[in-house]
C-alpha positions as CSV (number, residue, x, y, z in Angstrom):
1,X,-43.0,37.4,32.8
2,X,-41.8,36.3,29.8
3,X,-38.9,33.7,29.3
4,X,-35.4,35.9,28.2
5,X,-32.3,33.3,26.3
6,X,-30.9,33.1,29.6
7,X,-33.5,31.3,31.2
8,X,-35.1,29.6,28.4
9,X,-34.5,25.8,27.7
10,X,-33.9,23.0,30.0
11,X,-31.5,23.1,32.8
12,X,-28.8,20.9,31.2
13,X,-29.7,23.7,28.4
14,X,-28.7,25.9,30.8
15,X,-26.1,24.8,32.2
16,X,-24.4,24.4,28.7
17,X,-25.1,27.8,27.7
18,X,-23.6,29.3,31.4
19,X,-20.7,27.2,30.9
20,X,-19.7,28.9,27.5
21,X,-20.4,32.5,29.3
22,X,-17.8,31.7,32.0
23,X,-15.5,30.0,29.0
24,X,-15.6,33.5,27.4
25,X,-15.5,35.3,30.2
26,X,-18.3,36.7,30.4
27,X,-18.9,36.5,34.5
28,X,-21.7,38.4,35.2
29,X,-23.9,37.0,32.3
30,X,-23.3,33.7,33.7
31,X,-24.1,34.4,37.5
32,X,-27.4,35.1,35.8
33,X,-27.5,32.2,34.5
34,X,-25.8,30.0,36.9
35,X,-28.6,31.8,40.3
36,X,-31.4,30.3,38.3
37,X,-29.8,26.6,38.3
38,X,-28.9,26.9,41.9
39,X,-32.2,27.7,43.2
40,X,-33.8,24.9,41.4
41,X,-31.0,22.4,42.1
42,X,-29.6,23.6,45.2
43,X,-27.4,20.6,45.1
44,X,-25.6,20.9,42.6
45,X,-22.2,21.6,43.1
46,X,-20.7,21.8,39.9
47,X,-23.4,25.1,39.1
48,X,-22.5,26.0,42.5
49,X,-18.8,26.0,42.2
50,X,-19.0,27.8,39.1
51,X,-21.1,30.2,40.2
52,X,-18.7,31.2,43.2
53,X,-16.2,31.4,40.4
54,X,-18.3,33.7,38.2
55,X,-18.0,35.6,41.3
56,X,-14.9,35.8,41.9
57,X,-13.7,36.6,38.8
58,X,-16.2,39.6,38.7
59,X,-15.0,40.9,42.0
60,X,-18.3,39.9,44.0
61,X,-16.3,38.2,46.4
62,X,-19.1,38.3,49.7
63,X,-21.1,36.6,47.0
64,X,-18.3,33.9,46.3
65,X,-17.1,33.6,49.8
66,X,-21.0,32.5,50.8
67,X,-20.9,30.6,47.8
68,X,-17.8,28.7,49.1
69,X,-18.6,28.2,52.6
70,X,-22.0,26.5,51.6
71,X,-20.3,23.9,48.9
72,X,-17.5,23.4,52.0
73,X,-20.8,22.8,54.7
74,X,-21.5,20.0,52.1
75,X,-18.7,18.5,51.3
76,X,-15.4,19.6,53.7
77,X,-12.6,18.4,51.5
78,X,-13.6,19.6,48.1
79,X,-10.1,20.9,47.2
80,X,-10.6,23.4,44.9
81,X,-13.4,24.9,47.0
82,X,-11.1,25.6,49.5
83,X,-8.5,26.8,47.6
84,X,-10.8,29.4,46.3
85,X,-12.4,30.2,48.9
86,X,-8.7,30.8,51.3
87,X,-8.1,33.2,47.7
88,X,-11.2,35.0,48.3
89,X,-10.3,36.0,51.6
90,X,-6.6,37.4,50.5
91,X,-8.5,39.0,47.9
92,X,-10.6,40.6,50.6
93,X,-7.6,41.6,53.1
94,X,-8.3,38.8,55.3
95,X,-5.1,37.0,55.0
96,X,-5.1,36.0,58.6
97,X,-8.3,34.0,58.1
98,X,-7.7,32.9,54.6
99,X,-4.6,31.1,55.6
100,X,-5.6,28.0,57.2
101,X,-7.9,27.4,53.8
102,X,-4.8,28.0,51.8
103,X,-2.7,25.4,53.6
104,X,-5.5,22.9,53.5
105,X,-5.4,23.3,49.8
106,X,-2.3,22.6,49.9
107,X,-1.9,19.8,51.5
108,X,-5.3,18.4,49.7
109,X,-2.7,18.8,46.5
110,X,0.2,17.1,48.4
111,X,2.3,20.3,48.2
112,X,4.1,20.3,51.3
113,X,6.5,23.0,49.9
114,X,3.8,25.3,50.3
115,X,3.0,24.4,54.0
116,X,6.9,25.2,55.0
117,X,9.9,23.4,55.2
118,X,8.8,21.3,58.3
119,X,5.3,20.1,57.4
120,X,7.4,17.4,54.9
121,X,9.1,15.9,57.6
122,X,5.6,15.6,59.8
């Protein structure tokens, strides 16, 4: 099988050129991009993140929320992580779960307003 642009070049290449994708919005060209960095670097959670944002914003929101839950298995307090991921759930109809991620985001932030008026005295 032959090489195509979007998997050509190194992965910083790569991960440059996916970058500019999701800049333009172009989501679903830059999941294609963005699956191929993340099963050769499964560690990396910068491609990670923005792939479950690539997701997200094209509405593949399984795909983000498994996204999520695996950067969030690595590494619990990554704020923005959770705040997406407690947005994918809303997004899904699942309020009920998505709000414990929702208030952990915001608390992560230091926006007690959010949490309700008694969560600033605590």
């Amino acid at each position: 099988m032959t090489e195509t642009y979007f998997e050509f070049g190194t992965p910083a290449d790569r991960w440059d050129r996916a970058q500019l994708f999701f800049k333009a919005k172009e989501y679903t060209t830059a999941v294609r991009i963005l699956n191929g960095l993340v099963e050769e670097a499964p560690e990396h959670q910068g491609a990670r993140l923005l792939l479950a944002r690539a997701y997200y914003h094209s509405a593949q929101l399984g795909r983000a929320e498994r996204e999520l839950r695996t950067l969030l298995a690595a590494d619990p307090v990554e704020s923005y992580a959770t705040l997406l991921l407690g947005r994918t759930l809303e997004r899904q109809g699942r309020g009920d779960e998505a709000r414990p991620y929702l208030r952990m985001a915001a608390a992560m932030r230091g926006d007690f307003a959010e949490l309700g008026p008694s969560a600033a005295a605590r």
